[in-house]
C-alpha positions as CSV (number, residue, x, y, z in Angstrom):
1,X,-6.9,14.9,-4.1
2,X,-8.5,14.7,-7.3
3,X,-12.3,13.9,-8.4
4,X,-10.9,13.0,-12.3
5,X,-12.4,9.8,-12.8
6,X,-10.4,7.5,-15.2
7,X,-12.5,4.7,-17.1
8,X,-12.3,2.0,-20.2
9,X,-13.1,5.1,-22.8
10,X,-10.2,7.2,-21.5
11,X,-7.6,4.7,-23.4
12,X,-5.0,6.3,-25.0
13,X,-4.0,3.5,-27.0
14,X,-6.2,0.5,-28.5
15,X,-6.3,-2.7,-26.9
16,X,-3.5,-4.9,-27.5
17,X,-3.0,-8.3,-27.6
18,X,-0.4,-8.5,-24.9
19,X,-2.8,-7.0,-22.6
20,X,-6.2,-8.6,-21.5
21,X,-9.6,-7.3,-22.3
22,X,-13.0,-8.3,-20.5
23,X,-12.8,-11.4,-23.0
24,X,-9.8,-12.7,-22.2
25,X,-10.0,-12.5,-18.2
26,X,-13.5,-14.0,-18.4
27,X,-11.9,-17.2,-20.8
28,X,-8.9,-17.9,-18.3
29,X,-11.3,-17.7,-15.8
30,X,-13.2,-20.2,-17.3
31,X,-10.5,-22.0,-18.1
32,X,-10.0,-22.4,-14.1
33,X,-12.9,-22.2,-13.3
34,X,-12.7,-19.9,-10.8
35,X,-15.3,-17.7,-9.5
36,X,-14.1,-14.0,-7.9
37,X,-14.8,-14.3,-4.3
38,X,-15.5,-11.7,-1.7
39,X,-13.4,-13.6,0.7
40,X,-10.3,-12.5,-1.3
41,X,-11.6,-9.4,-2.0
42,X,-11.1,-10.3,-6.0
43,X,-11.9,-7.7,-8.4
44,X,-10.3,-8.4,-11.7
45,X,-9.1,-5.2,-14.1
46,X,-10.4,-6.2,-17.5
47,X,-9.1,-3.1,-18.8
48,X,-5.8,-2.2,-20.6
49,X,-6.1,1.6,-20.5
50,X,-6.5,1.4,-17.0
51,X,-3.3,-0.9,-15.9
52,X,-1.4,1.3,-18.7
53,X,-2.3,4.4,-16.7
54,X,-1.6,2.4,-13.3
55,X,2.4,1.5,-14.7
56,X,2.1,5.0,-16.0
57,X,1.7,6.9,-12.8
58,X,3.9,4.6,-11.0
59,X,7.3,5.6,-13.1
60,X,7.8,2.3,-13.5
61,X,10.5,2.3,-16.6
62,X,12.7,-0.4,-18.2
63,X,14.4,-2.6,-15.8
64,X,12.7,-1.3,-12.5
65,X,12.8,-3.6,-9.8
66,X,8.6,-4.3,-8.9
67,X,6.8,-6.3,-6.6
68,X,2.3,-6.8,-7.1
69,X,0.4,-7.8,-4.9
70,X,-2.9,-9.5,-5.6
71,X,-2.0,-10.2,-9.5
72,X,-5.1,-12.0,-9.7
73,X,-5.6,-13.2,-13.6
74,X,-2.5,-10.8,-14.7
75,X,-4.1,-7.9,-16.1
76,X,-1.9,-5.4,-13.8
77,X,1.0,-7.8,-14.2
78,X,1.2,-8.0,-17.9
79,X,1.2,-4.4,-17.8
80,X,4.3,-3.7,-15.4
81,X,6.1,-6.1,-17.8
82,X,4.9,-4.4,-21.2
83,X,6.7,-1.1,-19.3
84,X,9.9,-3.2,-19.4
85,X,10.3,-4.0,-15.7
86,X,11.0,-7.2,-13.8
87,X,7.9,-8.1,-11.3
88,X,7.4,-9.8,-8.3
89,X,4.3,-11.1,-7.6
90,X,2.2,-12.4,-4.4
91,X,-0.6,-14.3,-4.8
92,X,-2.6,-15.6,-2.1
93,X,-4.7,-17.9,-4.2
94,X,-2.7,-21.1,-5.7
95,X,-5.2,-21.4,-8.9
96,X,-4.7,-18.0,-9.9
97,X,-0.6,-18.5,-9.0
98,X,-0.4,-21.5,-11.0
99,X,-1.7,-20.0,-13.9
100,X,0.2,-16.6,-14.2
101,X,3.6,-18.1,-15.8
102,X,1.3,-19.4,-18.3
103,X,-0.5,-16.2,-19.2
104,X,2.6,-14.3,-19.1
105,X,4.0,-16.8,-22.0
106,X,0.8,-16.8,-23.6
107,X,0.4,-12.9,-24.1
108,X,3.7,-11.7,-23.6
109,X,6.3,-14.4,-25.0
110,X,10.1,-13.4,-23.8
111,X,9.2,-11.4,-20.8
112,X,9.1,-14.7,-18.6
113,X,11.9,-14.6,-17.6
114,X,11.1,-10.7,-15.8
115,X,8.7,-12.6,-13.7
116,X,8.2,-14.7,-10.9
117,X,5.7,-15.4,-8.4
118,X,5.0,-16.6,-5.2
119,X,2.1,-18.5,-3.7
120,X,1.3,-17.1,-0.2
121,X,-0.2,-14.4,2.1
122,X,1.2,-10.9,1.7
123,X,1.3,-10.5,5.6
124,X,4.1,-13.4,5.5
125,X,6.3,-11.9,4.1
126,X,9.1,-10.8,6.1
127,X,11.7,-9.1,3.8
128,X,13.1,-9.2,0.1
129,X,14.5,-12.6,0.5
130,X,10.7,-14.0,0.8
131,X,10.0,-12.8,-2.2
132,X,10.4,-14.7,-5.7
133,X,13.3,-13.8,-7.8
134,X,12.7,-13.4,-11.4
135,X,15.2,-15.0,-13.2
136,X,16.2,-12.6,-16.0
137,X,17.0,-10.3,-12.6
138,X,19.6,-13.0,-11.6
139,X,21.8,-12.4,-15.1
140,X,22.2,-9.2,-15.0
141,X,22.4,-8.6,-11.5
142,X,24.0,-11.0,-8.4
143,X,21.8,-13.6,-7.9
144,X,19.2,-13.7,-5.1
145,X,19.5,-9.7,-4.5
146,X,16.3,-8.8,-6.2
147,X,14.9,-6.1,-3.3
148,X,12.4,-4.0,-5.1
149,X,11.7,-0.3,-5.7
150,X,8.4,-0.3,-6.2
151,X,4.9,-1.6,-5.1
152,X,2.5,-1.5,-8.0
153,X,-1.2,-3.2,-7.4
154,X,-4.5,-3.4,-7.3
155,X,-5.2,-4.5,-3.3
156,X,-8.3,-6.1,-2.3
157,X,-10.3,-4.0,-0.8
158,X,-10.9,-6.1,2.7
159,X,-7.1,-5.7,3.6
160,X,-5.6,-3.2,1.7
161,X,-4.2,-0.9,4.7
162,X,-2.7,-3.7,6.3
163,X,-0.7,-5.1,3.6
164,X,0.3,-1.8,2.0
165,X,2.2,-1.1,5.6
166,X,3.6,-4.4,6.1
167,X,5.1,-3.9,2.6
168,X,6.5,-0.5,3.5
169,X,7.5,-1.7,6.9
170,X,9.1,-4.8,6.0
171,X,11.1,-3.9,2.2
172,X,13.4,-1.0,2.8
173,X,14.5,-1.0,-0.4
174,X,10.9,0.6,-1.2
175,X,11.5,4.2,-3.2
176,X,7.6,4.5,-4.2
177,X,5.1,2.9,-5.8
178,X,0.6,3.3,-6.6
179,X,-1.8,1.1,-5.6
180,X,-5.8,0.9,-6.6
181,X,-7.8,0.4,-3.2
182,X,-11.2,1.3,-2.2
183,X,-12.0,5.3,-2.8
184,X,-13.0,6.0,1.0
185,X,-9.1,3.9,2.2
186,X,-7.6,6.2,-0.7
187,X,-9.2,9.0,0.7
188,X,-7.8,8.1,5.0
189,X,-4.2,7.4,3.4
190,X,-3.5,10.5,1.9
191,X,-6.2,12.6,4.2
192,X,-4.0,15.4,6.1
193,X,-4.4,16.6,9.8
194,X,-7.5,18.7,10.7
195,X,-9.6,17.2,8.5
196,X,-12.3,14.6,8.7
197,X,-10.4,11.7,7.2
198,X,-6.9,12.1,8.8
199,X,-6.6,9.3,11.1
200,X,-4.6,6.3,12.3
201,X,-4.0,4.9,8.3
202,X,-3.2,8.8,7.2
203,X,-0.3,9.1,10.2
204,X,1.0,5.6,9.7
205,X,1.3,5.9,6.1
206,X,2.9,9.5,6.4
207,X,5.8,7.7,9.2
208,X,7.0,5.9,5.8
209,X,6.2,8.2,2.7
210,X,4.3,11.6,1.3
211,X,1.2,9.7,0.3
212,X,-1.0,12.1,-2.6
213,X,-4.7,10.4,-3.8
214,X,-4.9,10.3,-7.3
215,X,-7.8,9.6,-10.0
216,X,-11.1,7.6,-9.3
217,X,-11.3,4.7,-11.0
218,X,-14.3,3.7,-12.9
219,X,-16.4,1.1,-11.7
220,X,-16.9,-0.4,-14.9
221,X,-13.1,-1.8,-15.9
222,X,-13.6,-4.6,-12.8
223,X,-14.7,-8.4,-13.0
224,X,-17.5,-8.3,-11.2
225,X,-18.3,-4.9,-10.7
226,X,-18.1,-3.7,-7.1
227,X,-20.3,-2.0,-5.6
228,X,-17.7,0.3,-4.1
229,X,-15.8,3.3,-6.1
230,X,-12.0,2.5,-6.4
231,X,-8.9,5.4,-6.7
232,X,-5.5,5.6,-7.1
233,X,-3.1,6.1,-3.8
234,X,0.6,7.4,-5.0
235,X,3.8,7.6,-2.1
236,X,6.8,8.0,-2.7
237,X,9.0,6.9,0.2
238,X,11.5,9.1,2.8
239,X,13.7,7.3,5.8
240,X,11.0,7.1,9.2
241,X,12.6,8.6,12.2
242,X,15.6,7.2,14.1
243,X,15.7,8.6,17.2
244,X,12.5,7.4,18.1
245,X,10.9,3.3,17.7
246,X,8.1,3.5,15.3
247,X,6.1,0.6,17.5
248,X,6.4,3.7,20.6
249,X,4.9,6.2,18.2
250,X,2.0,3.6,16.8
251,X,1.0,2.8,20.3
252,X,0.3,6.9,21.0
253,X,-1.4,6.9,17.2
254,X,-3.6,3.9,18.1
255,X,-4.6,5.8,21.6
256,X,-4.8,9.0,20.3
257,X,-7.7,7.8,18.0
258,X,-8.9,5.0,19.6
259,X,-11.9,7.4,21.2
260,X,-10.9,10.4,18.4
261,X,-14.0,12.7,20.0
262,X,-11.7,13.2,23.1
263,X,-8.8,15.1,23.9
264,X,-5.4,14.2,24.0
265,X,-5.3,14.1,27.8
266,X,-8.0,11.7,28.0
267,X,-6.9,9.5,25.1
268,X,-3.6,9.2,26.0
269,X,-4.5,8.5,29.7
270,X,-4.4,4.5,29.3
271,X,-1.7,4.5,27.2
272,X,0.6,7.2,30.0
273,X,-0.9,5.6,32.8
274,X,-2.7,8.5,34.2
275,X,-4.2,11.9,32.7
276,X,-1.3,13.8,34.7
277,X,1.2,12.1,33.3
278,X,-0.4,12.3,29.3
279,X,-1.0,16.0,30.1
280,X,2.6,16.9,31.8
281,X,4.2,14.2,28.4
282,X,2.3,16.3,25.8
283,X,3.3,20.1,27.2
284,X,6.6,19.2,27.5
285,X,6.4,17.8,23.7
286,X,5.3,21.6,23.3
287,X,1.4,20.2,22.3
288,X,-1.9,20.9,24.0
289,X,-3.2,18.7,25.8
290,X,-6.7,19.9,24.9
291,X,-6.2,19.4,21.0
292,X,-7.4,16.2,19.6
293,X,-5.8,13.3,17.5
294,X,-6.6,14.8,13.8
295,X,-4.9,18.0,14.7
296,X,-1.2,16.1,15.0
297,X,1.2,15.5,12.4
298,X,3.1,12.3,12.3
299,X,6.2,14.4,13.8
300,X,4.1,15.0,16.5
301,X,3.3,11.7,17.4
302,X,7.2,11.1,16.9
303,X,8.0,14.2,19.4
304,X,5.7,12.7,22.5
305,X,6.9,9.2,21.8
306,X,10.5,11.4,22.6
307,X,9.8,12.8,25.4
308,X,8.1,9.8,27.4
309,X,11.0,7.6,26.7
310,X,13.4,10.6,28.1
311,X,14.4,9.1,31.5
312,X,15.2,13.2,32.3
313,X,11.6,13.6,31.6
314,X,10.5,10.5,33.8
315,X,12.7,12.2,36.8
316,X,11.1,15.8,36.2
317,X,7.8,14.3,36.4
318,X,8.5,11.9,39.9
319,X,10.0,15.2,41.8
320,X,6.6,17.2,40.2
């Protein structure tokens, strides 16, 4: 975790004029007009140091294979495609999705044909093949394969947790990514056991990748400001466990926490169908069943999910 806070003055470079500034956003705006709502959790990045530094920290390099969510007026997108890299975008709002192609010629003439873009809800989307192809991807690799490395955006803040797992539950081919989300979800998703934070997002995240926080993000490079402080969340990705079905171990997670004050025993007593059984499930996962929640890793979780889906366990425990 880091309390560096990264704002417009910390640009390395000047602006440039394939990136978009506060005047820019607020024309195409205009243009639209379009309003940010709260409804879609819209923040625009008016701020090219800021995107630079998001592409930056996201190793995203000449011809890697990304997919943004929430691309909003472009500012994060035109950035991914200054770095070189073909990008996928979802965009819940058709306005803002209509318009993107356009900017993307406007600001950045030749790199259209490293994007595409889709108009719909993140949580649709099921797997690669929902997402849109860009078109340069299709001449240099086989057509329709485009599955992509990396998630790069800036996720509104009302459903940021949600759609950042469905990404990572539902495209494989995921090897990392960052994402700007709200400080305090930054702080859950990268939180580790024991400590105040750590909690169903922190285990969740950590069953698909080593999640780090990175830098705060100033206030001051969004359209409208929020009231809210924003930071970086970096993962890089590892293969989830394959002994064990993930929706077994994020039924114990979601139990374990649901009433986080109480001890295992108790909180996994709904979930085992009685305290005796939670109890006599977590000793023979070698846990105590007076620890709580935040103490257990995500192998943890992954070891009692084990052990109460062993049919020698469910025999040991009918003779006892």
């Amino acid at each position: 975790m880091t309390d560096e806070t990264f704002s417009a003055a910390d640009t390395e470079n000047p602006p440039s004029p394939t990136l978009l500034g506060p005047t820019q956003i607020r024309a195409i705006a205009a243009e639209l007009g379009v309003s940010p709502t709260k409804t879609l959790g819209q923040n625009f990045v008016h701020d090219p140091g800021t995107v630079r530094r998001i592409v930056r920290e996201a190793r995203i390099s000449p011809g890697s294979a990304v997919t943004e969510v929430g691309p909003g007026l472009g500012s994060l997108t035109l950035a991914i495609l200054e770095a070189g890299a073909f990008c996928s975008a979802v965009e819940i709002d058709p306005v803002l999705a209509g318009r993107l192609r356009a900017t993307v010629k406007e600001y950045m003439p030749g790199a259209e044909e490293n994007f595409a873009v889709k108009n719909c809800d993140a949580m649709t989307v099921k797997n690669a093949a929902d997402l849109a192809e860009p078109p340069g991807w299709g001449k240099l690799h086989a057509p329709h394969s485009f599955s992509p490395a990396y998630l790069v955006a800036n996720l509104p803040y009302n459903v940021a947790v949600p759609i950042l797992l469905t990404f990572l539950s539902r495209l494989p081919s995921l090897v990392g990514g960052t994402v700007m989300v709200q400080a305090e979800v930054a702080d859950r998703l990268a939180a580790h056991r024991g400590s105040k934070t750590y909690g169903i997002p922190s285990v969740k995240a950590a069953w698909y990748a080593d999640v780090r926080r990175g830098m705060k993000i100033s206030r001051n490079v969004f359209w409208p400001v929020p009231n809210v402080d924003s930071a970086l969340v970096h993962f890089t990705c590892h293969a989830p466990c394959a002994d064990v079905p993930r929706e077994r171990v994020f039924s114990i997670v979601d139990a374990a926490f649901a009433q986080r004050r109480k001890t295992l025993r108790a909180a996994l007593s709904p979930w085992a169908g009685n305290a005796r059984r939670a109890e006599l499930i977590l000793r023979q996962a070698g846990i105590d069943p007076a620890l709580r929640g935040e103490k257990l890793s995500v192998e943890d979780f992954a070891q009692i999910a084990r052990v109460s889906l062993d049919p020698r366990f469910e025999t040991q425990s009918a003779a006892g």
